[in-house]
VEXFIPA-779132 format. One record per residue: x, y, z of N, C-alpha, C, O in turn. Coordinates in steps of 0.05 Angstrom, whole numbers, plus 5000, padded with zeros to 4 digits. Atoms other than C-alpha are relative to their C-alpha. Layout:
BEGIN
X/Y/Z/X/Y/Z/X/Y/Z/X/Y/Z $
...
END
This chain:
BEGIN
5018/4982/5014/1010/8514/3220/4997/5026/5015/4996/5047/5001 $
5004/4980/4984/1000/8562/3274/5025/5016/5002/5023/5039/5010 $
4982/4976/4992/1073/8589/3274/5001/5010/4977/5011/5032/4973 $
4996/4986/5022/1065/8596/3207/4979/5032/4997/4989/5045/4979 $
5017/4980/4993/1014/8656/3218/5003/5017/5022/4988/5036/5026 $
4983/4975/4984/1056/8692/3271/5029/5004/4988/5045/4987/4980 $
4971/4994/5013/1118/8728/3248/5011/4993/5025/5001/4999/5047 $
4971/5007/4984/1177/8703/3285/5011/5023/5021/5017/5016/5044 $
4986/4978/4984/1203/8774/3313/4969/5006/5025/4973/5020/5044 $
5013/4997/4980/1126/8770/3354/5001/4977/5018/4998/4979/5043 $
4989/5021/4978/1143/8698/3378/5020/5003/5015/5018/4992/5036 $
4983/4985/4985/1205/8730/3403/4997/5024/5023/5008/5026/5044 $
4998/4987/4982/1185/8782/3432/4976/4995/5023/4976/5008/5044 $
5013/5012/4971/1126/8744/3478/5022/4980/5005/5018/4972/5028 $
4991/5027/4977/1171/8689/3499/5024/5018/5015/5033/5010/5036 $
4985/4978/4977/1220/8756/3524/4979/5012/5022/4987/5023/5042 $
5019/4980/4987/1163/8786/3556/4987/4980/5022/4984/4986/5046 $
5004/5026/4972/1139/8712/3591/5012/5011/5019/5003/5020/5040 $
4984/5004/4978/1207/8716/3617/5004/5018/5014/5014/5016/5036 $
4992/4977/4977/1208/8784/3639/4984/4996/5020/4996/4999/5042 $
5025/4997/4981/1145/8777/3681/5010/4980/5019/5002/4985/5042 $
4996/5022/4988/1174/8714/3713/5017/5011/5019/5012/5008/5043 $
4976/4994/4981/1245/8749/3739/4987/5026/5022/4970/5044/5019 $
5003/4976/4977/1243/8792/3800/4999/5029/4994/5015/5037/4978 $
4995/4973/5009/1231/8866/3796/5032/5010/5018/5037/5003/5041 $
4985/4992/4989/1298/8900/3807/5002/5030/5007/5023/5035/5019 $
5013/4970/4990/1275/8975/3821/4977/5005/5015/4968/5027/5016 $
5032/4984/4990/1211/8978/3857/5008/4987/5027/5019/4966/5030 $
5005/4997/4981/1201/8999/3932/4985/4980/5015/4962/4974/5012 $
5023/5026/4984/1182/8943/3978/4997/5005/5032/5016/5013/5045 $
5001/4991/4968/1154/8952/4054/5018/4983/5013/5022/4959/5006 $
4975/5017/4984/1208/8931/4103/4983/4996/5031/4991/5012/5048 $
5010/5003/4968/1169/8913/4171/4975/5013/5003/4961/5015/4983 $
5024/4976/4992/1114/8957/4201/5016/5023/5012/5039/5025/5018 $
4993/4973/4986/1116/9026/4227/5020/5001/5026/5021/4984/5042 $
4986/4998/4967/1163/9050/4286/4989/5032/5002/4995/5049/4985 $
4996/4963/4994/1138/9123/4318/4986/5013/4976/4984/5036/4982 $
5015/4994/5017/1101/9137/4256/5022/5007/4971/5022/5025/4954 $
4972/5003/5020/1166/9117/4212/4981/4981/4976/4960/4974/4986 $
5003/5020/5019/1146/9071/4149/5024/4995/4982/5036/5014/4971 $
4970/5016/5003/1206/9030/4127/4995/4993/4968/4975/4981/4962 $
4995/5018/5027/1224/9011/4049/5029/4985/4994/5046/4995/5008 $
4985/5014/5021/1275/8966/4010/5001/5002/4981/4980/5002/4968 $
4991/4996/5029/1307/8973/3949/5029/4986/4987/5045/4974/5001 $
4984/5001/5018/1355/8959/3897/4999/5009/4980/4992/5001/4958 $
4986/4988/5030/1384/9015/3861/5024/4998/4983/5043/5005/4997 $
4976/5003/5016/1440/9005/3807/5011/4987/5013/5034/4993/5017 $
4982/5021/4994/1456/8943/3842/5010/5009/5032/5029/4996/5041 $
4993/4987/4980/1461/8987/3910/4976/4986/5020/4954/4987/5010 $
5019/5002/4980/1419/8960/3977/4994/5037/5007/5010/5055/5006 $
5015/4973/4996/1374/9022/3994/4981/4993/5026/4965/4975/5020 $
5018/4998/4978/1335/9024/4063/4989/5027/5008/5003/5042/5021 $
5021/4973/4983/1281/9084/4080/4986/4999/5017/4970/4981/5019 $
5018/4993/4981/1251/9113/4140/4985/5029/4985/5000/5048/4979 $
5012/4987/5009/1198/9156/4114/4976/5017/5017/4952/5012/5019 $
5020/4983/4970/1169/9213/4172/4972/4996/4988/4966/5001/4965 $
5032/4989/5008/1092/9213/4169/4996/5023/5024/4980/5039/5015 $
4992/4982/4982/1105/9261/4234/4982/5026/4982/4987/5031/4958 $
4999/4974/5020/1067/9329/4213/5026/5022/5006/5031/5038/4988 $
4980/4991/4994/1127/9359/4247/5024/5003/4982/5039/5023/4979 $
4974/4996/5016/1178/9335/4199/4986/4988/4974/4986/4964/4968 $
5013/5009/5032/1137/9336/4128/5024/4981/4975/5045/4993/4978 $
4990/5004/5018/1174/9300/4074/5032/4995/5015/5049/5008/5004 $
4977/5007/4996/1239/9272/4119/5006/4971/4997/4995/4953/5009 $
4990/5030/5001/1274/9210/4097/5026/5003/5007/5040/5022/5003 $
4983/5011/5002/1325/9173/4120/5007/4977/4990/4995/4956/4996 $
4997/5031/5014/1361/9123/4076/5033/4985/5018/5048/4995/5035 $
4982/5022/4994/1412/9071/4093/5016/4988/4978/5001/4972/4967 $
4985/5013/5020/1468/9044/4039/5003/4973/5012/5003/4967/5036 $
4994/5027/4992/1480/8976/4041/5029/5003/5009/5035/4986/5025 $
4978/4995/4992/1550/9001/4053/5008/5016/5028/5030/5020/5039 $
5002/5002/4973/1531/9022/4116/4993/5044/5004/4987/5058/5023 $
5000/4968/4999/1527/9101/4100/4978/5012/4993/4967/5006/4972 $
5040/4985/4993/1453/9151/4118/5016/5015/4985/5041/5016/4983 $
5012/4981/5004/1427/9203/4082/4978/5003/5018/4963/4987/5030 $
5027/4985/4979/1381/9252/4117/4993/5016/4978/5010/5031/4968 $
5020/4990/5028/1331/9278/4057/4985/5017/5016/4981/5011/5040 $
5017/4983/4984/1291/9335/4077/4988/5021/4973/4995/5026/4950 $
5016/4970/5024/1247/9391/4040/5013/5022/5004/5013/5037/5023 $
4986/4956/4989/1285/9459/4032/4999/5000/4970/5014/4990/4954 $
5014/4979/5022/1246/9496/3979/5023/5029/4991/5025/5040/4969 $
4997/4973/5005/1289/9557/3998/5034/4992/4992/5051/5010/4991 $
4974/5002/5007/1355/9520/3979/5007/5000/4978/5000/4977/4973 $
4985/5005/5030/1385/9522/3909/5015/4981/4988/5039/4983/4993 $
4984/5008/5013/1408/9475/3867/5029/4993/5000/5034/5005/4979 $
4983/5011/4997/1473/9449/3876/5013/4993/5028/4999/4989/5047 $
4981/5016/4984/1539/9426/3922/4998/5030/5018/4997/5052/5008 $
4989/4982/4986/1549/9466/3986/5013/4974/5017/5001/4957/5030 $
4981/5003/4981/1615/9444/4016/5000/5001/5028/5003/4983/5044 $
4998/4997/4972/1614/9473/4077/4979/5007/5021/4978/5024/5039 $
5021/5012/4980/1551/9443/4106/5009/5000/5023/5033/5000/5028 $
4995/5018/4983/1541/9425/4170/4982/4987/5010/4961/4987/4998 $
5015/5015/4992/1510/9381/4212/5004/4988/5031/5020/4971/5036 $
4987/4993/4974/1508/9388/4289/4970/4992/5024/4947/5000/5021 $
5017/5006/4984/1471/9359/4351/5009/5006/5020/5034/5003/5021 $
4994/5001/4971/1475/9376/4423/5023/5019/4996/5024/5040/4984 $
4970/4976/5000/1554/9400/4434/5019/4977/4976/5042/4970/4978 $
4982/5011/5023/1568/9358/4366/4995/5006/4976/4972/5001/4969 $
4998/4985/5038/1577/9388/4290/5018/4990/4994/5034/4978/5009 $
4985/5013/5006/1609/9370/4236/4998/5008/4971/4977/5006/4959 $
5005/4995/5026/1625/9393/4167/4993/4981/4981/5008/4962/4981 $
5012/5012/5019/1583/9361/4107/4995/5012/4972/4976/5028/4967 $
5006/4992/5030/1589/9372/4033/4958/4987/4999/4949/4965/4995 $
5037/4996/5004/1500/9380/4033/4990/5003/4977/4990/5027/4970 $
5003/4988/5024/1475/9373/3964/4962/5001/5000/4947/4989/5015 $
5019/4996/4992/1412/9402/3941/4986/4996/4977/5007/4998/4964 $
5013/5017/5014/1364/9377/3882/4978/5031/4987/4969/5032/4964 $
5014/4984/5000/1323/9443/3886/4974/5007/5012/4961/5028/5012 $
5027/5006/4982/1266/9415/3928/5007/4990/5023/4996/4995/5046 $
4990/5015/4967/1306/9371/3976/5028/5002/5010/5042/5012/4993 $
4975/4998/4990/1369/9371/4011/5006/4965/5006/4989/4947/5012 $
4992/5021/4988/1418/9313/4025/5019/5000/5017/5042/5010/5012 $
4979/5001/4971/1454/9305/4087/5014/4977/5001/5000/4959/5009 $
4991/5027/4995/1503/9247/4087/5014/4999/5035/5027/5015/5049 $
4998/4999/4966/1510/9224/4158/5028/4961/4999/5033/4943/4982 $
4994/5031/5002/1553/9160/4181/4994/4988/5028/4977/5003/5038 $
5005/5009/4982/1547/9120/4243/4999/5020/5026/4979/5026/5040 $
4990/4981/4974/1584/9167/4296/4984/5022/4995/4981/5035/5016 $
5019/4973/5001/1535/9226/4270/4968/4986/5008/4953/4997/5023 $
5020/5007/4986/1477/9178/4277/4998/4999/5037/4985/5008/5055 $
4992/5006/4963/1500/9157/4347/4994/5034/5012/4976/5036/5030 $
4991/4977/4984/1512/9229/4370/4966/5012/4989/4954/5021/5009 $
5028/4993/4994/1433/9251/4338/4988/4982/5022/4976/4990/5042 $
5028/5020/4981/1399/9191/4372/5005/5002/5033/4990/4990/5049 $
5000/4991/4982/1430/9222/4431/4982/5026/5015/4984/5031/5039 $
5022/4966/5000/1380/9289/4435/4981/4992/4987/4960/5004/4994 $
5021/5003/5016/1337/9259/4383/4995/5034/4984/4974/5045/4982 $
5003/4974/5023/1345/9324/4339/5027/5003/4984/5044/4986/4991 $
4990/4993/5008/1389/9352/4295/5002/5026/4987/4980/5035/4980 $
5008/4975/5015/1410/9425/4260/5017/4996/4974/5039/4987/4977 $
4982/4995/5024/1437/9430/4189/5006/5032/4990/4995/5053/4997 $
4996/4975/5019/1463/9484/4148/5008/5003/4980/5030/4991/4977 $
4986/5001/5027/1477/9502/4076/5007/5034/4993/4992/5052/4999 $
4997/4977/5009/1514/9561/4044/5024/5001/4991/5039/4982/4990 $
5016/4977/5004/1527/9608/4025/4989/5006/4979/4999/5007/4957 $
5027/4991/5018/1462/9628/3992/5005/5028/5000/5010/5041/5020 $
4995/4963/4998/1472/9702/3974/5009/5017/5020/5004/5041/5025 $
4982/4978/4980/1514/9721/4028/4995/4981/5027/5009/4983/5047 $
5010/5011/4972/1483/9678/4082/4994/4962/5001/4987/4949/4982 $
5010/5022/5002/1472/9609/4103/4971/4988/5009/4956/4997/5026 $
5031/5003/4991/1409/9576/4107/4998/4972/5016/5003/4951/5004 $
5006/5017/4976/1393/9532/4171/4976/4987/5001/4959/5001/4990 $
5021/5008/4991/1340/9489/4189/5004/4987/5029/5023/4993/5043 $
5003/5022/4974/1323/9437/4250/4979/4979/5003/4955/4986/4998 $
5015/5009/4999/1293/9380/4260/4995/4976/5017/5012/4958/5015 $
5003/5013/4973/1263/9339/4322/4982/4976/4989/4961/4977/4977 $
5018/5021/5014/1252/9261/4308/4994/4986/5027/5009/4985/5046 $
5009/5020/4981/1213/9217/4351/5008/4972/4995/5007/4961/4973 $
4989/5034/5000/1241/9143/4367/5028/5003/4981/5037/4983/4970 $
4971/4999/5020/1308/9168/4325/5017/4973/4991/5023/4963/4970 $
4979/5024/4990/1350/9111/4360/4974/4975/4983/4977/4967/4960 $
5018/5022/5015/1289/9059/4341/5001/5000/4960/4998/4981/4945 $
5006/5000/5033/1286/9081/4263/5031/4998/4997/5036/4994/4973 $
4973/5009/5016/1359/9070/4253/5005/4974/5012/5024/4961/5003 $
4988/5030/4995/1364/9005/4289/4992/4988/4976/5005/4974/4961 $
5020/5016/5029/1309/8985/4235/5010/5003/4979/5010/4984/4963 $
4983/4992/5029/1346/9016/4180/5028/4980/4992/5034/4969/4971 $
4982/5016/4995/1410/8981/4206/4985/4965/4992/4997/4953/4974 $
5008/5026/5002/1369/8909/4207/5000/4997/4966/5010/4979/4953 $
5021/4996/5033/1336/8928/4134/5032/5001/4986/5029/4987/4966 $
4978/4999/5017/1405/8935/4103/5015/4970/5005/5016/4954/4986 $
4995/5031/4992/1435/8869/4138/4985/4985/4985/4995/4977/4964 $
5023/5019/5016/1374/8829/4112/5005/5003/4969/4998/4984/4955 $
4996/4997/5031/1391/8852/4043/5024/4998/4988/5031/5005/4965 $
4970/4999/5012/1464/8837/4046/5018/5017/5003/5042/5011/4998 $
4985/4982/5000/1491/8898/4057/5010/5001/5033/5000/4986/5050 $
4993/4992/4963/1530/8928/4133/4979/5010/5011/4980/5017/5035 $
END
């Protein structure tokens, strides 16, 4: 008697909606550990990709993330307001007496730095880094930026991707 007084396409769509609530979320940011150095760590799964973030609270370095692929390969995310919109090729990305050319893409608000091991290794040596993108109207545009516990937030990054399956 009772199903007769619900249409069929709403019994359908609560017993989909049960089941959604039941399965795991596959997009949303989860905390990975506690703090290192005033780092805060996430996990993810994007498009089926492991994702690991170190997220500066540092007032020094406003708005710097570094992520981690489960495939074993950083981004360095940063705020550059004064960068434009698309691909610059002939990035770089240089610590101490080590650089290194990087296609740097830029979003319009943030920059992305893809880094891989041997470029981590060689920051967490100085604990800083300089980038550069261009050319912007004739010139390139530089920043720098000095992280505390460097070597510590990528070990964690390194763990956080392991734990999730990924290198």
């Amino acid at each position: 008697m009772l199903f007769r007084m619900i249409p069929p396409r709403r019994l359908v769509l609560a017993a989909l909606l049960t089941l959604a609530g039941a399965l795991p979320a596959g997009a949303a940011q989860e905390p990975y550990g506690g703090t290192v150095w005033g780092w805060r760590f996430t996990q993810d799964i994007e498009r089926g990709r492991v994702i690991c973030r170190a997220i500066s609270s540092a007032p020094s370095t406003p708005g710097f993330i570094i992520q981690r692929l489960g495939n074993g390969n950083f981004f360095l995310s940063l705020l550059a307001n004064g960068v434009p919109r698309g691909n610059y090729e002939e990035g770089h990305l240089g610590s101490g007496d080590f650089a290194t050319m990087v296609n740097i893409r830029s979003d319009g608000s943030r920059i992305y730095i893809p880094a891989d091991d041997h470029d981590m290794a060689q920051i967490g040596r100085t604990g800083r880094f300089e980038w550069g993108a261009g050319p912007v109207r004739g010139r390139t545009i530089r920043g720098q930026v000095n992280g505390m516990g460097f070597n510590d937030v990528v070990r964690r990054l390194r763990e956080c991707t392991r734990a999730n399956g990924g290198r």
